[in-house]
Every structure is written in C-alpha cells, then in structure tokens.
N, C-alpha and C positions, 0 to 999 in steps of 0.2 A: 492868707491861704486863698488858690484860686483853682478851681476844676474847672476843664472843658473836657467835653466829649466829642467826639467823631463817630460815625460807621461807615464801614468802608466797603463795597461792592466791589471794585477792582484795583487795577494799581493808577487809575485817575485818581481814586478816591485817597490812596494812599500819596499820589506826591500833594495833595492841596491839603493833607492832614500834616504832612511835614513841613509844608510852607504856611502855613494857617500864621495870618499876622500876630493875632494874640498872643499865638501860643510865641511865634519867633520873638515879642519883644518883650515878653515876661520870662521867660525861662534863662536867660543867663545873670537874670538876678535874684533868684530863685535857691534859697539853702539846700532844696532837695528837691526832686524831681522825683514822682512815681507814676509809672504808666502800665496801667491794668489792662490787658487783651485776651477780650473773651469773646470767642470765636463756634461758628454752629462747623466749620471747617474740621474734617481729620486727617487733614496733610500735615505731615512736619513740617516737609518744605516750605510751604506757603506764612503756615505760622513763622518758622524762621525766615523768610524772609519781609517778613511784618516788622519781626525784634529789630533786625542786624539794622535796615535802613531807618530805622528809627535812633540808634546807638549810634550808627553813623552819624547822624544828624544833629543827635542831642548823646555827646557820650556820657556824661556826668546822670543821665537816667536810669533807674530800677525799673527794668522791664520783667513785668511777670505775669501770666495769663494762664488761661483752661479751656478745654472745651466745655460746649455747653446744651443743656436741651432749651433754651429761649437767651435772649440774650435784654438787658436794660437798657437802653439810652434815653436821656434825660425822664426818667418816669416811666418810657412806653417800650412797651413788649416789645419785640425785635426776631422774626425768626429768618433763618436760612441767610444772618451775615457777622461780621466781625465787629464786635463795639469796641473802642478805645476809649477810657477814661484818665487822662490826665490831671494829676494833683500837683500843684506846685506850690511849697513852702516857704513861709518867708523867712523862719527861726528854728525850725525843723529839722529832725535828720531821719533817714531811712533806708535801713540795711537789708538788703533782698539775699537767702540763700537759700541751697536745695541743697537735700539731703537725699542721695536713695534710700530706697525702701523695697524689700524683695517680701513675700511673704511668708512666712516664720521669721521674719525682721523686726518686726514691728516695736515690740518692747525697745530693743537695743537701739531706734531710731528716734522711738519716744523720750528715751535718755539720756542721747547726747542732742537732741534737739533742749532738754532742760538743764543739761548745764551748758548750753552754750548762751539759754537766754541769762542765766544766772551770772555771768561774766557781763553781761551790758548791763549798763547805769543808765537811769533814769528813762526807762521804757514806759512806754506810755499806753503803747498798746499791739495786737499781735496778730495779722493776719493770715490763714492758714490754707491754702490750695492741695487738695492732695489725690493721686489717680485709684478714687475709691473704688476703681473695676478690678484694680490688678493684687493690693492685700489688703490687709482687716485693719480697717483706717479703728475699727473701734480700739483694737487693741495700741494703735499709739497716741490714743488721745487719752485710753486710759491712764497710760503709761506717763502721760505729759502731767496731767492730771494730778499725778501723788505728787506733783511739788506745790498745787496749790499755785498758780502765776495771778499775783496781786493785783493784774490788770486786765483789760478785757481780749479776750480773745472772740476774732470771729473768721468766718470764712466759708467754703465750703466743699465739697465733693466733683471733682472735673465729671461731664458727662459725653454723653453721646447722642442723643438724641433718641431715647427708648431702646438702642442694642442691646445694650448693657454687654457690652464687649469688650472696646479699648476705648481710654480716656485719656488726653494730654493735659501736662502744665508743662508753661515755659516760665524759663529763667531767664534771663539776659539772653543770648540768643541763639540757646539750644531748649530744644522740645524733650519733654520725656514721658516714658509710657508707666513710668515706675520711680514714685518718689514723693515727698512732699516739698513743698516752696514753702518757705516763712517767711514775712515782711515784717521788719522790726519797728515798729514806730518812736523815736525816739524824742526827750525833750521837755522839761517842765512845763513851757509854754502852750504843750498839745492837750488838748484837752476831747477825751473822746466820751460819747453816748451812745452805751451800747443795748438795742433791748431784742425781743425775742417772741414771738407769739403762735400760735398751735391753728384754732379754729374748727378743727377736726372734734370730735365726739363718737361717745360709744354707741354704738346701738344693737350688736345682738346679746345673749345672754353669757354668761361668764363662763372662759374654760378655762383651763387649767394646762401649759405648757409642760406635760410629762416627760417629752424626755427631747434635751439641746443637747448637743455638739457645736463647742464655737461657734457659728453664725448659721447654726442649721438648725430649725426647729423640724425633729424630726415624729414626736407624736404630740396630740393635740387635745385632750379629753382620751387619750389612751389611744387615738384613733391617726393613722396617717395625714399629718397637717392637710396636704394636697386637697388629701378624700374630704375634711371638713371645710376648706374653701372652697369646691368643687360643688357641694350640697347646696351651702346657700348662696354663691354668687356664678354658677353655672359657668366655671373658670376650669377654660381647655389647657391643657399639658402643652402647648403650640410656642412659635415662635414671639407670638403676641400676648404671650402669658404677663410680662412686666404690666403692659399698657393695659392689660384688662383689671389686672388688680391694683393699680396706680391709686386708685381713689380708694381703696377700699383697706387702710394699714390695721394693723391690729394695735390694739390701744394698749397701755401698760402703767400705771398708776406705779411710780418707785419714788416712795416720800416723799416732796411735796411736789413732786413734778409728774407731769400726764405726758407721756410719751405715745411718739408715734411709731412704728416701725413697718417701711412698705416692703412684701414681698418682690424679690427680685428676679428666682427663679424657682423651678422644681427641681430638685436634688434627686440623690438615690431613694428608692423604697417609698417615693411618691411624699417627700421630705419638702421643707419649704426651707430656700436660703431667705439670707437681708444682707444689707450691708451693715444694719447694726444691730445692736446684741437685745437678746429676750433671755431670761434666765431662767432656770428649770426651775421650775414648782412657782411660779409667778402664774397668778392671775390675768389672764389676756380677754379682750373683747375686741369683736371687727368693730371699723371707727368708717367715720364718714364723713365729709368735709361739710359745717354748717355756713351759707353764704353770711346769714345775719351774724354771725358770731365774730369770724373774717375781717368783714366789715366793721363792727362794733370793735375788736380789736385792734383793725388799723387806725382808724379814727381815734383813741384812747394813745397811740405810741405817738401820730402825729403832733398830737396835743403838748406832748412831754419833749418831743423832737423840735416843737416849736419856743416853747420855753426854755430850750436848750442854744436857742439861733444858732445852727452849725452852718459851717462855709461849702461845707462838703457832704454827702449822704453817699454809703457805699448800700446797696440790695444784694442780702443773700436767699434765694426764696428755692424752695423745693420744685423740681420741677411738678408737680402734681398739682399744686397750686393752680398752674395755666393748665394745665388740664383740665380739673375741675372748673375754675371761672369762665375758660374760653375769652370769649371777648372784654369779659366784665372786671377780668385780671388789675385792669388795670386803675380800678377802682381802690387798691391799694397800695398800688407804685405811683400813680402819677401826682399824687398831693405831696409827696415827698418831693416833687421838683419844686414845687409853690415857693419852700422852704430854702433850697439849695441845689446847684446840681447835681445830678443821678446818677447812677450810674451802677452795675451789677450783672448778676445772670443767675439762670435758672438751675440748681446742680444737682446732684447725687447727695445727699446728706450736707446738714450745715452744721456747723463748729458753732460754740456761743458758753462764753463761761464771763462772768462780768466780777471778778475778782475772788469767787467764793469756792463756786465748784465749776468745772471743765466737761462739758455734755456734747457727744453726738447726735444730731436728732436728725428727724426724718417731717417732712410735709408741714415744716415750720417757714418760717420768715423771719432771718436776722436782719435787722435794720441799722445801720450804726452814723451817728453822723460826728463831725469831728469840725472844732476851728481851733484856731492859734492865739490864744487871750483869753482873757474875760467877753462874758459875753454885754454887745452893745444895748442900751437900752432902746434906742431908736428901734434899733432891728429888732429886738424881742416883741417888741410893741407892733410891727409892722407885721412879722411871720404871726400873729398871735393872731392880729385884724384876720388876714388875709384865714389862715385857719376857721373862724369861729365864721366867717363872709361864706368857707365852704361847703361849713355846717348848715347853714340856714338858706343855703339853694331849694327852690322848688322841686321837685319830683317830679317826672312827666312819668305820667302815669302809663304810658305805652313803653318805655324805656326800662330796660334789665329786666323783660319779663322771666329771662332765663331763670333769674338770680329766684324772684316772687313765687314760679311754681316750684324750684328749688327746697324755699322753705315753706311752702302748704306741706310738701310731701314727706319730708323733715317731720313737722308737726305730728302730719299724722304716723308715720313711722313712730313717733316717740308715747302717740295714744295708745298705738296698737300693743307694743311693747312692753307697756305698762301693764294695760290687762294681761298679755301673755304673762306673763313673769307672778301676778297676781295669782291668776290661775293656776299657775304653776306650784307658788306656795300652798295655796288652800289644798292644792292632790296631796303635793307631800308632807301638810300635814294630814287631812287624812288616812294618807298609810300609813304612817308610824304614828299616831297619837289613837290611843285607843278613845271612842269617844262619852261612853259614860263617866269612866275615873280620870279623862285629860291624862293619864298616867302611856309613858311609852307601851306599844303594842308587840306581840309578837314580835314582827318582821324588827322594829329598830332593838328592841332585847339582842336580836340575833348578830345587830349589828356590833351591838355595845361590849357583848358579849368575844365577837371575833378580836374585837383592838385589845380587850383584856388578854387573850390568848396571847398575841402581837407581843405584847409589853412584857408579860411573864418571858415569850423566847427570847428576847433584847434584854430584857435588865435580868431577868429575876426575880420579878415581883408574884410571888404568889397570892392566888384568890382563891375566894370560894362563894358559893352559892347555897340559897336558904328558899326551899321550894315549900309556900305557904297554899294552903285549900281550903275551903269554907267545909265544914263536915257535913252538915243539914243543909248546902243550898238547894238542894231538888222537893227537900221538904217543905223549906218556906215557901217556894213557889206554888206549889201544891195548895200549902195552906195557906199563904194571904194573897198570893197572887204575884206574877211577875214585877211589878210596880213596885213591893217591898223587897221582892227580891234583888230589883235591882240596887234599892235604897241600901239592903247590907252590901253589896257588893263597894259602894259608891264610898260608903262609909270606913269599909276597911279598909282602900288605899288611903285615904287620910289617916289613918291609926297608923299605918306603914310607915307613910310619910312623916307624920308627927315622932313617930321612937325610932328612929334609925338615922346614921348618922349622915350629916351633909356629903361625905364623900360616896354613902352608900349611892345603887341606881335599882332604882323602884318601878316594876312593869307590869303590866297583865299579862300574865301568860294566855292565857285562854279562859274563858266562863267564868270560876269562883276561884280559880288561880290566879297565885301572882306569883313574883319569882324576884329577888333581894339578890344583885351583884353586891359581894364586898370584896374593892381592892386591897390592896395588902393584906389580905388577913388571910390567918391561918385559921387549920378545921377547929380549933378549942375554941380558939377568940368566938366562929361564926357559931358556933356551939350556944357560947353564954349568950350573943345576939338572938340566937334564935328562940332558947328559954323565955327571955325577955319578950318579945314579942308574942310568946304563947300565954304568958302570966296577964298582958293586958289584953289581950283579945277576951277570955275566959272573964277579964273584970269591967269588959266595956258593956254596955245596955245598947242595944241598936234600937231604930225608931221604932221599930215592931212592939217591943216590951219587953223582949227576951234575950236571956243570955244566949250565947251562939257558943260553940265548939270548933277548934282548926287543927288538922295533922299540919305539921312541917318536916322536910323533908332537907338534910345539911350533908356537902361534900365541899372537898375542896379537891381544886384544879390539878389531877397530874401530868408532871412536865411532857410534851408532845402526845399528848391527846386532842382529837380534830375536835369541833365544837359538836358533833350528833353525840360522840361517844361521852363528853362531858354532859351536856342534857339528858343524855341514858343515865349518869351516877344519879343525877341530883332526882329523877324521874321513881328510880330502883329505890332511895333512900325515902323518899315521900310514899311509894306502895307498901312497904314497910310498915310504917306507921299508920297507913290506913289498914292492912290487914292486921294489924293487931289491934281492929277495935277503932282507929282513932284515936283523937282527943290526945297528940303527944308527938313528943318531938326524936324522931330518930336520925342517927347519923352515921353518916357511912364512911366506915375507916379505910 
C-alpha cells in the first residue's frame, strides 16, 4: 500500500497533481485506486471538475470527497484549500457508492445501505461521508447500526466552514447536496486500526434534558435550552451562534461512552438543534475541551497506531477541535505523519464503530490507519523509536502557552466547581434533612408525600399516613429543660425508625411531631401499625427517667385529593385524639 497527498490552490496545482511521477508510475499497478477530496470549496463545479480530470486521467479510481471546515495534509492543518489523498493498493479492492438521502429518508437509506454491505464478502472496513446540514445523519447510522457491521466503520459529516447551511460529498464525478457516499474496503489482506477519542469534559452542574423532539432539545432543567446556554455562556440568538458555542457541547454519559453533542442552532420557542441526538430524560452537562487530556489522548492512540505500523493514516477530527487548539491543533495530527502518510479533514460529526456498536459523535477525533499484511517488524520497531524519540522532546517553555493557561484555568474551573456543587449539597441537605433527628424535614415529607399521590393516580397504589405527637413535650421543657426536651424528641425518631417497616418514610413534621408515609397500605393495615407504635412509645423509658405519652392520628389517601387537603385528614384525625384527652390512637374513616 502507498498514500500520497497533494493540495491544490489552482488548476497548476491540479495538472502537476495529475502528472505527479509517483503517483503516474505506481498507479497502473495498483489493485485499487482511492482518492479522497476534501475541499474548504462550495462549488460543484469546481469539485467536479477536480473528480472528472482526475477519472480522466486515472479511470479505474474511487473518487470521493466533502467539504470541509479545515482540511489534513500530511499531519498539518490546511484551511481555505483542497487536500487530495491518494491510496493505492497492492491486493486490495474498493468500492465507492452513493446513496441519496432526503430527510424523513433516513431509516430507509440506513437499510439498504445494510444490506447492500451484507451482499459484499470479506469487507474489511467502511468509510462513511454524509451532507450532515441537509437530514438526520443520526437517524441512518442508527439505522445502519441495528445490523451490528463486524468491522470498522469511520468517517465523517461534510462541512462548511461554520454556516451550517449547505454541505457537499462527491462521488465519482458528481457532487451532491443530499446523500451519503460509502467506501467499501475490501480484502483479507487489509488490515485496518480504527480508534476514537473525546478530550472534552464536563464542567457545569447536571441538568436534565426535559423535553427533545428528534434533534431538538427544546427544555432544559424545564427551562428553554437557549435561555440556559444564554445564562452561562452569554450566547447571542445571531448568525455566529454555531461558532460561539463550538467549544462549549453538552456532555452525555450513555453506558460506557461520554458523548459530545455541539449545538448547531436555535430553533423555535428559543429550542437548541444538533446534529446528533440527546435523549429526554438523560442527564446532560456543558463540556469543555481539556488541552492536557487531547494531548494525553493523542499520544496514548499514537502509541497503539505505532505498534500497528499502518502504510496509511486517514484524520477524521471535529471541527471544534481547531478551534479550540488554534495553532496547537496540530500537536495531534502531525505525529500521525511520523508513522505514515495523512491525510483527513475537519467535519460536522464523525462516524466510528470498531466492530461492536455504530456511534455518531461530536468534538471527537477518529483516527484510523490501515496496511496490506502483517505488520513488519523492522517498521514496528522504527515507528515505535521514532514515537517514544517524540515523547522525550524537551519542552520550550515559552511554546504552547495557549495550550498551559488553557489548563490553569481548567484546573481552576474544576476547584471552583467542586466547592460549588459541595455547597450546594450541604444547602440541600440542610433543607430537607431536619437536623436534630437526621430524619427528613417538613419540606422533603411534602415532597415525598406528592410522588406517593403520583403513584397512587398511575398504578393505584393506595397509602396512608400515621400522624404521631409527643403529649407532654412543652411540659418536659418546662421541667428539665430544652436539652432533654430535645433528647425525647431525638429519641422518638429512633423508636419510629426502629418499629416500622423499611419501606415505610419517617419525618419530622414540625417540633414534637412526626408523621409515618406507608405505601401500599390501607387504613386497617396503618391502623394495627399505628397501635403498635403507641404500645412501644407508652413502654419505652427516655433519658429523663420517665414514661412519656403520644396521640397518633391515622387516615388513608382519597383517590384525587391535592396534598393540603390529605395533610388536613391526617391533621383533623390527630386533633381528635388530642381533644379527647390524648394518650390514643384515633382514625379517620
């Protein structure tokens, strides 16, 4: 296997890329021909006539290309030209097609894109271009997905250069606004390395995605997405809404994988699009690109890219990446050349499933590299030197400061954060943890109280409630003092706690009250519960030295009643029993 690259400025550029001696005296011995053209260009015309004279010239080639927001050659960033990557095969084959795709297509393109790979034998591997501005690329990779494809797939999302408007892939040697390209890699002999990595991290506090439509996250903690990206990263409704929030995707933990997902527009009702999917009732956090992490993960895939010695390295990298890095970008593409020629671009979402699961993602880096054999041991040993030689470069200390205040500010964003979120628990326990008995407080009772209402209108589960009160607490205070007083109080939630059952929920109401949710149970069952707890309170000894007294007060839950009016039963059932005296347990039919 042999890659060359070109970039092309005009059409000089193009007749010496078609007359290029290499490329003329290797390619008609060559099993397969693939030429990648990724282009910062939004003319058809131009791309097509990039393809045609190239087909002209080499007709037995797979031409296929994208626009893009940066473009790869050899390792180094590229913007505002056309990169061509040439692979040529020596035992290899490679089948280039395109399928449209219209949006509400998507499934049914996802479909017969899988059984079309399912008819080819011995596929090696699957590369995927597709115009993510024009339909819901997620919904055909999910689509691709449910056959599980045994090998690796990569590629990624045609761009624009931050419009997020219209995007191309070409095929042989028509351009299209609407469709995906597949390149089939075929071959026993091929052996590819495909790997994948993030570098992004969470950093505000966790919300909750309440309410998506397809690719629209439209409330946010119950709140208009927009209005919560707008709060904390002062992101205008404008034309430069993508680029402002480039760096800033919201994070998504979906079993064992940390997704990215970057906004790409505002929608209706102050709504946020993507190009890939968040799901309702998922956990989201804004993320934010770490340079150390980047780096420590480029360096970790080189390592494994190098122990792999590939002939070839394709880069699929998010455009946010070069945004975020700027200059420093290249601090993770260019040690990929060390290895093999480069060759890539900057896209709209990138493809990456390495035989198990098939993922969309966002502000990643697919890396993949590929040769024809077994791998040599010379070259392993050579790319391995040359790797660990990279590792052990001096640092000039004046160089990448970007990258160094980067992560001070990282760090400290991660100190701060910490305490907040810290603080944050110790409030709310505070407000709901009552703090003499650790036992739930008013306010979380009310809460606890509402989801049992919930459940009772949804299943049918009936409850009831068992409203306990100390009879003499104003006396004991009086007479030994607040300090014992609170000693009884402190004492009877443990007595609660100890005779009632694990699914019961045990709170302070207020002062010498507490108040006994039991789920499922009806007024009899909380009845005999409630007896029981009068029988031990009457035989317990508190520190003071003395027997104590408790009215209890027992109702159960009628079906739509609001929570005041059920706190009013169980309230009316306990004055009951105090006006007659105390000392007993009354229940209200």
């Amino acid at each position: 296997m042999k890659q060359l690259s070109f970039t092309l400025e005009d059409n000089n550029d193009l007749s010496q890329f078609l007359g290029d001696p290499e490329l003329t005296r290797l390619a008609p011995g060559a099993s397969a021909m693939l030429v990648q053209l990724y282009s910062a260009y939004q003319d058809p015309k131009r791309l097509e006539q990039i393809a045609s004279e190239t087909l002209n010239r080499f007709p037995q080639a797979q031409v296929v290309g994208a626009t893009t927001v940066g473009e790869i050659h050899q390792g180094h960033t590229q913007t505002g030209t056309t990169v061509i990557g040439v692979t040529l095969f020596e035992s290899s084959g490679v089948e280039a097609l395109f399928l449209p795709c219209a949006r509400g297509k998507e499934s049914q393109a996802g479909r017969e894109l899988g059984q079309l790979l399912a008819q080819r034998l011995e596929v090696a591997g699957l590369l995927l271009l597709t115009t993510s501005t024009a339909f819901n690329t997620n919904t055909l990779i999910s689509e691709l997905g449910r056959t599980s494809p045994p090998f690796p797939v990569f590629g990624g999302g045609a761009a624009d250069y931050g419009k997020v408007k219209r995007s191309l892939v070409v095929h042989q040697d028509k351009s299209h606004e609407s469709g995906v390209v597949a390149v089939i890699f075929k071959g026993t002999d091929l052996k590819v390395d495909c790997h994948s990595y993030l570098g992004w991290r969470a950093l505000s506090k966790p919300m909750i995605a309440t309410e998506v439509k397809d690719l629209t996250l439209k409330l946010l903690d119950n709140r208009p997405a927009f209005e919560v990206l707008s709060r904390y990263l002062n992101i205008t409704n404008d034309d430069s809404f993508h680029l402002s929030a480039l760096e800033f995707p919201l994070m998504v933990t979906r079993g064992e994988h940390t997704l990215a997902r970057t906004p790409i527009a505002v929608g209706r009702g102050h709504s946020i699009e993507f190009f890939a999917d968040i799901k309702q009732g998922e956990q989201v956090r804004l993320g934010y690109g770490d340079p150390r992490m980047i780096i420590r993960d480029a360096r970790q895939v080189h390592r494994k890219m190098a122990a792999f010695a590939p002939e070839a390295v394709f880069l699929y990298s998010c455009g946010c990446r070069r945004f975020l890095m700027q200059e420093q970008v290249e601090m993770e593409t260019q040690p990929f050349q060390q290895l093999a020629p480069t060759t890539g671009f900057y896209t709209y979402g990138e493809f990456f499933g390495n035989g198990e699961e098939l993922l969309l993602l966002n502000s990643t880096m697919v890396a993949v590299g590929m040769r024809e054999g077994d791998a040599d041991a010379e070259r392993v040993q050579a790319q391995q030197s040359l790797e660990d030689a990279s590792q052990e470069r001096v640092d000039d200390p004046y160089a990448n400061q970007h990258i160094r205040i980067m992560e001070r500010l990282m760090h400290f964003i991660d100190a701060v954060t910490d305490e907040l979120q810290q603080a944050s628990h110790e409030l709310e326990e505070k407000a709901t943890v009552d703090k003499l008995t650790q036992l739930p407080n008013r306010v979380q009772l009310e809460e606890l109280l509402t989801q049992e209402i919930l459940h009772e209108e949804r299943y049918g589960r009936p409850f009831s409630l068992i409203l306990l009160d100390i009879d003499s607490l104003s006396e004991i205070n009086d007479r030994h003092g607040r300090l014992i007083g609170d000693e009884v109080v402190s004492e009877t939630a443990q007595l609660l706690n100890a005779h009632t059952r694990r699914t019961d929920l045990v709170g302070r109401w207020e002062g010498g009250t507490f108040m006994v949710i039991l789920p499922d149970t009806q007024l009899a069952e909380a009845k005999v519960a409630a007896i029981k707890l009068y029988a031990m309170f009457g035989q317990t000894h508190f520190t003071h030295g003395e027997h104590c007294t408790a009215s209890l007060g027992v109702a159960q839950y009628p079906p739509g009643y609001a929570l005041e009016q059920m706190v009013s039963r169980v309230r009316q059932s306990l004055s009951r029993a105090k006006q007659a005296g105390g000392d007993q347990v009354n229940t209200l039919n």
